[in-house]
Every structure is written in structure tokens, then in C-alpha cells.
N, CA, C and O of each residue as an XYZ file, in Angstrom:
600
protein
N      62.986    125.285     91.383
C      64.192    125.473     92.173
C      65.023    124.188     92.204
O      66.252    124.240     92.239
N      64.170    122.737     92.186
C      65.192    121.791     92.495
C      65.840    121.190     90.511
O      66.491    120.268     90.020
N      65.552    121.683     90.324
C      65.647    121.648     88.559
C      66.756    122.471     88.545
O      67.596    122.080     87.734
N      67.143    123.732     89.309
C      68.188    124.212     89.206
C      69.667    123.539     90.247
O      70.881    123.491     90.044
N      68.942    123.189     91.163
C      69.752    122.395     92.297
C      70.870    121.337     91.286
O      72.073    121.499     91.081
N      70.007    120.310     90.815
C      69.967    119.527     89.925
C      71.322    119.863     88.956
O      72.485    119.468     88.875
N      70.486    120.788     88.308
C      71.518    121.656     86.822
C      73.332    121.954     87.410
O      74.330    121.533     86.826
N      73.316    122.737     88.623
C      74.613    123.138     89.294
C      74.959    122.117     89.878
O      76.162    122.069     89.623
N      74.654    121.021     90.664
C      75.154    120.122     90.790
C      76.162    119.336     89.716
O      77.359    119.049     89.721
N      75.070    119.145     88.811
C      75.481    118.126     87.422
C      76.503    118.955     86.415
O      76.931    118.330     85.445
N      76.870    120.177     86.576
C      78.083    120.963     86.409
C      79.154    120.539     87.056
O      80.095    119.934     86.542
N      79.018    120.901     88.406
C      79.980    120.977     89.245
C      80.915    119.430     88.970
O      82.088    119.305     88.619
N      79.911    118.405     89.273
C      80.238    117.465     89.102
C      81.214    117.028     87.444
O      82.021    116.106     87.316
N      80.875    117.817     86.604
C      81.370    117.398     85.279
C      82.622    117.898     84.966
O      83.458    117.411     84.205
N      82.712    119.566     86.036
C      84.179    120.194     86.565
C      85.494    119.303     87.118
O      86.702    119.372     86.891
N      84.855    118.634     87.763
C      85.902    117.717     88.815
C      86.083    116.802     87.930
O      87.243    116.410     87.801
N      85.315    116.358     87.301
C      85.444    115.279     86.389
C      86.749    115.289     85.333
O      87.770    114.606     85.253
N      86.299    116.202     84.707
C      87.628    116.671     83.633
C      89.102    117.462     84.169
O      90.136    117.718     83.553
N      88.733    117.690     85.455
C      89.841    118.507     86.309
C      89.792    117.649     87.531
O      89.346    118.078     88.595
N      90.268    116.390     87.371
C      90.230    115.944     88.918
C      91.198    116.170     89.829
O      92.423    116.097     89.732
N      90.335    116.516     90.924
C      91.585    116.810     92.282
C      92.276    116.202     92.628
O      91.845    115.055     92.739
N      93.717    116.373     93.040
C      94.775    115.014     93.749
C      94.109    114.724     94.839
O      93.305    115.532     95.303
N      94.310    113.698     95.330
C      93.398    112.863     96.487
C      92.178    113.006     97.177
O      91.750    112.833     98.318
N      91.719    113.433     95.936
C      90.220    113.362     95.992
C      89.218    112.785     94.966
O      89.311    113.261     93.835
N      88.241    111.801     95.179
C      87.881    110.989     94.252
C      86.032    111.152     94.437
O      85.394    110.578     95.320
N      85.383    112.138     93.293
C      84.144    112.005     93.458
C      83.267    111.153     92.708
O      83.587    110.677     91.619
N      81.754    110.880     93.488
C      81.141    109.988     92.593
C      79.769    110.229     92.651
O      79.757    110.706     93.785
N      78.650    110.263     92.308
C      77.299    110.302     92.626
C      76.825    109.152     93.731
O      77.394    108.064     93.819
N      76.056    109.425     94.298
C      75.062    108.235     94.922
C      74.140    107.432     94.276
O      72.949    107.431     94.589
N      74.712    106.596     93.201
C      73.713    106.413     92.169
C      73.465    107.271     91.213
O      74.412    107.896     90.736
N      72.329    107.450     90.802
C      71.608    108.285     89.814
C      71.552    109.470     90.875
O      71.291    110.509     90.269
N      71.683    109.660     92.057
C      70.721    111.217     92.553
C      72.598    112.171     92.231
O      73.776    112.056     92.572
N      71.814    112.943     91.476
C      72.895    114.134     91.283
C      73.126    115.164     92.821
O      73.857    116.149     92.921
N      72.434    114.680     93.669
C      72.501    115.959     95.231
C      72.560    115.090     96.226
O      72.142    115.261     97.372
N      73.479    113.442     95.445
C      74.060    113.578     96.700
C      75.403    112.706     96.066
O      75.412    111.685     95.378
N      76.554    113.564     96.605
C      77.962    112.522     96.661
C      78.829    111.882     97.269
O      79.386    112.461     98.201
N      79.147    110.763     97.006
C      80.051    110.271     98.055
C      81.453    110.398     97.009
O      81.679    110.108     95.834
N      82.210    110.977     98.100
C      83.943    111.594     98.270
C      84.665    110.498     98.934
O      84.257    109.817     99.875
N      85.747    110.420     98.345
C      86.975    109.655     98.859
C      87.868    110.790     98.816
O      87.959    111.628     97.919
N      88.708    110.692    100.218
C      89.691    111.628    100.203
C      90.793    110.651    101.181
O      90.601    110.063    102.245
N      92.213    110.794    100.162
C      92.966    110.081    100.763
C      94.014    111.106    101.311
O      94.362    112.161    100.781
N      94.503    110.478    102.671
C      94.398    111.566    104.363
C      96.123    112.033    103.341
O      96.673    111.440    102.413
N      96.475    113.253    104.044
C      97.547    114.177    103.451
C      98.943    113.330    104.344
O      98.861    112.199    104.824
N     100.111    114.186    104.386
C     101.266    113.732    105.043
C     100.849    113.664    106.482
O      99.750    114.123    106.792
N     101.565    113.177    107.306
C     101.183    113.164    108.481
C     100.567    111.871    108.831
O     100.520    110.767    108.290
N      99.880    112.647    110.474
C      98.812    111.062    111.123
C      97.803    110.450    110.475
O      97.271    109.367    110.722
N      97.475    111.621    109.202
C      96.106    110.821    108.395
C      96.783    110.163    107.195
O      95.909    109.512    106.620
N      97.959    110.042    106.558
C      98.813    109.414    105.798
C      98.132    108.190    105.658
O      97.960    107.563    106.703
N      97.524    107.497    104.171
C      97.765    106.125    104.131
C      96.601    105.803    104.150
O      96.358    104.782    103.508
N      95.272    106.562    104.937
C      94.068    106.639    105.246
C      93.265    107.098    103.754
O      93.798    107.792    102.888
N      92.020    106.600    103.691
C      91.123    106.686    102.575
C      89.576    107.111    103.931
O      89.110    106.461    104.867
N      89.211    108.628    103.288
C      88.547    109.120    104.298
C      86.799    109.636    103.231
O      86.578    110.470    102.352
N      86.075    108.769    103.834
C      85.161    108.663    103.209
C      83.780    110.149    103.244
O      83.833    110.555    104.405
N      83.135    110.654    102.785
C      82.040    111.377    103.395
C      81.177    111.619    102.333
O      81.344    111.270    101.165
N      80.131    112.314    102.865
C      79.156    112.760    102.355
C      78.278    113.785    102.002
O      77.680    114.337    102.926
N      78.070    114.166    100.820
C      77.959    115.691     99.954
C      76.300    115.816     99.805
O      75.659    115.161     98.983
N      75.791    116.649    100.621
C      74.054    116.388    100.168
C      73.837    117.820     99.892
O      74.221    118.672    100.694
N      73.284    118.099     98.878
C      72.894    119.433     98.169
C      71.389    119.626     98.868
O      70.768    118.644     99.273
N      70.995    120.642     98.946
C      69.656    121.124     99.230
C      69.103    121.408     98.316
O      69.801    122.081     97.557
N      67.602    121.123     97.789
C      67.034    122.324     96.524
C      67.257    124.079     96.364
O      67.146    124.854     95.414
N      67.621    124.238     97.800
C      68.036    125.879     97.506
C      69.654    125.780     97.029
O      70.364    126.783     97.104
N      70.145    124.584     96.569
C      71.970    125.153     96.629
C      71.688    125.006     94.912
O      71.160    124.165     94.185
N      72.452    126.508     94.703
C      73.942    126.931     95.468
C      73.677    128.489     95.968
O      74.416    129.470     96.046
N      72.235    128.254     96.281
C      72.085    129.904     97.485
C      72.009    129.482     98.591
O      71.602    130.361     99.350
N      72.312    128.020     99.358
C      73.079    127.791    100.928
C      73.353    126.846    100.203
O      72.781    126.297     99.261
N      74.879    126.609    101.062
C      75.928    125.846    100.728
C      75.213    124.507    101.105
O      74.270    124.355    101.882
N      75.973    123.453    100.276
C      75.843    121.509    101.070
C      76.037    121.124    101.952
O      76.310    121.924    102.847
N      76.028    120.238    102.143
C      76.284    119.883    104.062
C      76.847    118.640    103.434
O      76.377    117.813    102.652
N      78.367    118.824    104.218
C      79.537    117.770    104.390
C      79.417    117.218    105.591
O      79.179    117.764    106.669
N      79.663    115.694    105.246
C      79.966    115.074    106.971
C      80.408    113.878    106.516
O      79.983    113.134    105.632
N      81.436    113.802    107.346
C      82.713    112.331    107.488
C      82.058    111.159    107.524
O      81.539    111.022    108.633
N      81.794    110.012    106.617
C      81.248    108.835    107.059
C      82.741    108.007    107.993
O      82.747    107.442    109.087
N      83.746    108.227    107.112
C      85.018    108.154    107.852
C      85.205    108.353    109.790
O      84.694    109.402    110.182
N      85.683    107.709    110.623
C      85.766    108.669    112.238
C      87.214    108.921    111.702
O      87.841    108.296    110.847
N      87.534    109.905    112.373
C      88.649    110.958    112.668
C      89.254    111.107    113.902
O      88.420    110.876    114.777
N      90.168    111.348    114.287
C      90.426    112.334    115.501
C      90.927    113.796    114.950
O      92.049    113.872    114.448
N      90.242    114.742    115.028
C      90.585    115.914    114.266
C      89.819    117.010    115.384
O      88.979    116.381    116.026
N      89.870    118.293    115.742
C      89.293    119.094    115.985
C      88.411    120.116    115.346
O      87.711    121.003    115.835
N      88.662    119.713    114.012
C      87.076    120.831    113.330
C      86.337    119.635    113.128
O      85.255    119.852    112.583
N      86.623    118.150    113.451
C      85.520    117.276    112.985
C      84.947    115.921    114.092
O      85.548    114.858    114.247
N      83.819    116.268    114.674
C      83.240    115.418    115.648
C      83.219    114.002    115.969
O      84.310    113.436    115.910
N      82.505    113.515    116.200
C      82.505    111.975    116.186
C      81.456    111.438    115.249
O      81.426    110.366    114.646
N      80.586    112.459    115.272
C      79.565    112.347    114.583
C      80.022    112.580    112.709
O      79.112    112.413    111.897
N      80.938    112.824    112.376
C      81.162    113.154    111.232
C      81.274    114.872    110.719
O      81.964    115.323    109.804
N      80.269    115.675    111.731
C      80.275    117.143    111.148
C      81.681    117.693    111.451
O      82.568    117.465    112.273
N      81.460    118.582    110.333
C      82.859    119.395    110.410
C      82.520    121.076    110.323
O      81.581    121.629    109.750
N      83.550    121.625    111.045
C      83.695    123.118    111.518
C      84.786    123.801    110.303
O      85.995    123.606    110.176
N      84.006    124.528    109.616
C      84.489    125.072    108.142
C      84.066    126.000    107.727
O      82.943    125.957    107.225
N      84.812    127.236    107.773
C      84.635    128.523    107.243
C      83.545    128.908    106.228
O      82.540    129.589    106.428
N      83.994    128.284    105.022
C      83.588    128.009    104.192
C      82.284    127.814    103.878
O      81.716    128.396    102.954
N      81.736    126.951    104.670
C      80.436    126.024    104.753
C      79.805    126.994    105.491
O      78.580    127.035    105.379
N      80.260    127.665    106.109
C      79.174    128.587    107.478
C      77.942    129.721    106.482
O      78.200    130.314    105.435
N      77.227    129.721    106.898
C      75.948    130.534    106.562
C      76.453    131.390    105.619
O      76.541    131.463    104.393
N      76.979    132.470    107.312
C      77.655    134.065    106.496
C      78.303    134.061    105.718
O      78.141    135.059    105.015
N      79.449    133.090    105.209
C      80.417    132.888    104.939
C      79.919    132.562    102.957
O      80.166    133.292    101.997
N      79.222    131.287    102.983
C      79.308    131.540    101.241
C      78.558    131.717    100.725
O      77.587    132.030    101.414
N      78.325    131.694     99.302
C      78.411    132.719     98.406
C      78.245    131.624     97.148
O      79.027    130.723     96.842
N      76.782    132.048     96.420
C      76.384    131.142     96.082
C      77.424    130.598     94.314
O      76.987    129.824     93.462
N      78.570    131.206     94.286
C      79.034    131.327     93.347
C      80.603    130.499     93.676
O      81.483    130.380     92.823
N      80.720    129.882     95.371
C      81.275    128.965     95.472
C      81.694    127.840     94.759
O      80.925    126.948     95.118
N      82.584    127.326     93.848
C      82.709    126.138     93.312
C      83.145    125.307     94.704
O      83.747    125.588     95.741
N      82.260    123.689     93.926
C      82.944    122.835     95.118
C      84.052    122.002     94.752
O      84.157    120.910     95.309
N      84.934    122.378     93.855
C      86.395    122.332     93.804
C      87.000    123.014     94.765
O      87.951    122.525     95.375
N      86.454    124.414     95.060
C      87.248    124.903     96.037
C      87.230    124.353     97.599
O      88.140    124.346     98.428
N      85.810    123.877     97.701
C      84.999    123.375     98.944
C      85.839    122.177     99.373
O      86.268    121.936    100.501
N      85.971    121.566     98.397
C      86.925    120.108     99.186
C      88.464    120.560     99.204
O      89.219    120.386    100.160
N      88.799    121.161     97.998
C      90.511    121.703     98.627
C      90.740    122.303     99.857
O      91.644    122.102    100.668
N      89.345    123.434     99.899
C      89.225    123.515    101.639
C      89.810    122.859    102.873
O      90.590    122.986    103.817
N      88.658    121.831    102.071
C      88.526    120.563    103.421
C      90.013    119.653    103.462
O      90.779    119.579    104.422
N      90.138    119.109    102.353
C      91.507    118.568    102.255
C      92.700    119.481    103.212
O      93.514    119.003    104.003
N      92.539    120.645    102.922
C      93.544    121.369    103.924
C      93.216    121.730    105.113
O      94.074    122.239    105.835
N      92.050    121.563    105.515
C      91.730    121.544    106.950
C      92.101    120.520    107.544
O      92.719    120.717    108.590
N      91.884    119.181    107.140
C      92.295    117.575    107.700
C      93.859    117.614    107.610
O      94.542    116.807    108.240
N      94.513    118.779    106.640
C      95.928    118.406    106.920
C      96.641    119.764    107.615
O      97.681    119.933    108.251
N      95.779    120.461    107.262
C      95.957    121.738    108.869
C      94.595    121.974    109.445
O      93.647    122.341    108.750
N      94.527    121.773    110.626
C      93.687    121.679    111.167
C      93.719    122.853    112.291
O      94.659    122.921    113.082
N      92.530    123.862    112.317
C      92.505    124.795    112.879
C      91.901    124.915    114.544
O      90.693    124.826    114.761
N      92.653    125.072    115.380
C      92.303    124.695    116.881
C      91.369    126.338    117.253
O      90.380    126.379    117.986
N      91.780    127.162    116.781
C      90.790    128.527    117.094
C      89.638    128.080    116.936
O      88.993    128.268    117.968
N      88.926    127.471    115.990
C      88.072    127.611    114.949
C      87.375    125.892    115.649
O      86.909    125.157    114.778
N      87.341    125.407    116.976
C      86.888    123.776    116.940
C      85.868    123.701    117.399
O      85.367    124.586    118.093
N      85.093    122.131    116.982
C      84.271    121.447    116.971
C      84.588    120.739    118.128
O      83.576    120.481    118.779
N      85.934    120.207    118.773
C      85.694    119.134    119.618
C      86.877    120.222    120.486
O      88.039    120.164    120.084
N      86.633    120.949    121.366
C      87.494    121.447    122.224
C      88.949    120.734    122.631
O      90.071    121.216    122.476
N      88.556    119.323    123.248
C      89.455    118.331    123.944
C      90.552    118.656    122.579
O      91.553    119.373    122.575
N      90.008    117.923    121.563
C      91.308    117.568    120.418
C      92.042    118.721    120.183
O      93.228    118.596    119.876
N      91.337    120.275    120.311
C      92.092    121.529    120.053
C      93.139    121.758    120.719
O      94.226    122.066    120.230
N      92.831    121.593    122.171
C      93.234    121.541    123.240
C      95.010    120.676    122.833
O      96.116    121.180    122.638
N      94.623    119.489    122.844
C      96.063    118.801    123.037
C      96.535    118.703    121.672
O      97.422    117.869    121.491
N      96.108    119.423    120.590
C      96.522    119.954    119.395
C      97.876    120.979    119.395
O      99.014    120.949    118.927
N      97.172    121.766    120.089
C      97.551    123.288    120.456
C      99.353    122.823    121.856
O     100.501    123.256    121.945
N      98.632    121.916    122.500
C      99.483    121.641    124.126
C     100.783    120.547    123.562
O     101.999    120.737    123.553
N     100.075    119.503    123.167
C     100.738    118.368    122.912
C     100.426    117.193    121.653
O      99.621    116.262    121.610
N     101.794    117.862    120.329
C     101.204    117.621    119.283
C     101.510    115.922    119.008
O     100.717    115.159    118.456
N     102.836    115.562    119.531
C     102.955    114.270    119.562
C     101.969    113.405    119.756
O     101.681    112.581    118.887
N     101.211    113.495    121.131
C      99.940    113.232    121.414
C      99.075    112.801    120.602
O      98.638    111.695    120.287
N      98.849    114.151    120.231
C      97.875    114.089    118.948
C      97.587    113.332    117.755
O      96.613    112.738    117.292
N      99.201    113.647    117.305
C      99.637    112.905    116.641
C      99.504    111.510    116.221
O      99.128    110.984    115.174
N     100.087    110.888    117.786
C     100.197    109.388    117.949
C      98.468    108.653    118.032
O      98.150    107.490    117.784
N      97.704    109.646    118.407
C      96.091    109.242    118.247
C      95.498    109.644    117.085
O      94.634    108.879    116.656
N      95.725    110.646    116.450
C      94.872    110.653    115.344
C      95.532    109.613    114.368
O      94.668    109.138    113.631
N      96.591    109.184    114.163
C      97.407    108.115    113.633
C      96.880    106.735    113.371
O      96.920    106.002    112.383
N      96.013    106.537    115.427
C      95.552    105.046    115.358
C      94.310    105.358    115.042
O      93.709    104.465    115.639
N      93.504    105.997    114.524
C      92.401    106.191    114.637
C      92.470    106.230    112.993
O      91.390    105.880    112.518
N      93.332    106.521    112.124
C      93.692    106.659    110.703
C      93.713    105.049    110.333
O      93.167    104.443    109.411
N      94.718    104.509    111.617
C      94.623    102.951    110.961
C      93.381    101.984    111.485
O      93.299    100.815    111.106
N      92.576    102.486    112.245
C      91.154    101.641    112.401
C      90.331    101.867    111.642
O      89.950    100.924    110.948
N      89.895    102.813    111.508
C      89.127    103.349    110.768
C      88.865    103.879    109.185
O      87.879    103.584    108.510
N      89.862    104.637    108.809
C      90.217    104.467    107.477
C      90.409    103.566    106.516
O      91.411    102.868    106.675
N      89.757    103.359    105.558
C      90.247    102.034    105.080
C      91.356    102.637    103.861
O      92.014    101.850    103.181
């Protein structure tokens, strides 16, 4: 099983490679093919300018359950914690499908960080003054783009 983990990984990876995504930059962790570190540089807006770092860990059962993404980057975002996890359709149990490319998985994500879904949150508070008061929001996820982001 992890021989196959392995195999779809080292695809996927060779996909992006020859088709690379706009502001998104993948790489291995070294030699281990199941696990990647992503650069994603933040869209228009409060994440503008920001280089948003995370982390791609495959399981020996993937790609019959999806990877587990999480922000080494902090954020102020509402599908994404403090802790790094993020709240994504996509990623959820029911939801995929082991025939998922993860080209699609980070365009996902890329468009979640630049629309960000308040139905659908991880951190209530941020949905909250998402939804109430976007300036707000705005003006904090902004400084939190320039501390943190490199």
C-alpha cells in the first residue's frame, strides 16, 4: 500500500511540475515523496505580498483518504485556525474521491485564502466580523500578512 502512496504521490508531484500553478510553488521534504512543503503567495487583497507557507503529508492509504494540509504560515482567516488547520470541502472525509488531483486541491485552497467562506468556519470570531465588518477584517488579516508572512 505505501509503494502505491509513494507511486501517486511521485505523479502528482511530476504534474505540477511540468504544469506549474500561478502562485504556487511545490517541493518535496527532502527525499520523502509524502511529504510537501508549498509556498503560496497570498492573492489580491489583505493577504497580497505575503508568501504563505504549509504542509502536505500523504498517508499510506492516499489517494483512498485525502492528505492533510496545514498552514506553517499564521493567518487571520476563518476556514484556518491558529494552529494552521484548515476547513475545506474538499479535504473532508465524505467529500473526496480518491481520483482527486492535488492540482485541484491547492487551487482549492488558493481560492479559499482569497475567498474565504464564513458558512463553512473553523474560527467562528473571524467569520463573524468577516460576514459584520469587512474593513475590520481586512485591516487585521493585512497585519497579520505583514508579520508573519514572509
Amino acid at each position: 500500500m505505501a509503494s502505491a502512496a509513494v507511486k501517486r504521490a511521485q505523479r502528482e508531484l511530476g504534474e505540477l511540475r511540468a504544469n506549474p500553478l500561478t502562485n504556487i510553488e511545490v517541493e518535496t521534504d527532502g527525499d520523502n515523496l509524502l511529504l510537501w512543503n508549498v509556498t503560496m503567495t497570498g492573492p489580491a487583497g489583505p493577504y497580497e505580498g505575503g508568501k504563505f507557507r504549509l504542509k502536505v503529508k500523504f498517508g499510506y492509504d492516499f489517494p483512498f483518504k485525502a492528505p492533510s494540509l496545514k498552514f506553517a504560515t499564521k493567518m487571520y482567516h476563518p476556514n484556518i485556525d491558529s494552529d494552521g488547520n484548515i476547513c475545506i470541502g474538499v479535504l473532508k472525509s465524505e467529500a473526496w474521491k480518491p481520483s482527486t488531483k492535488m492540482a485541484s486541491v491547492l487551487l482549492s485552497l488558493y481560492d479559499l485564502v482569497e475567498n474565504p467562506n464564513p458558512d463553512d468556519p473553523l474560527v467562528t470570531s473571524i467569520a463573524e466580523q468577516y460576514a459584520t465588518d469587512r474593513p475590520a477584517f481586512n485591516k487585521k488579516a493585512a497585519e497579520y500578512t505583514k508579520m508573519y508572512a514572509v
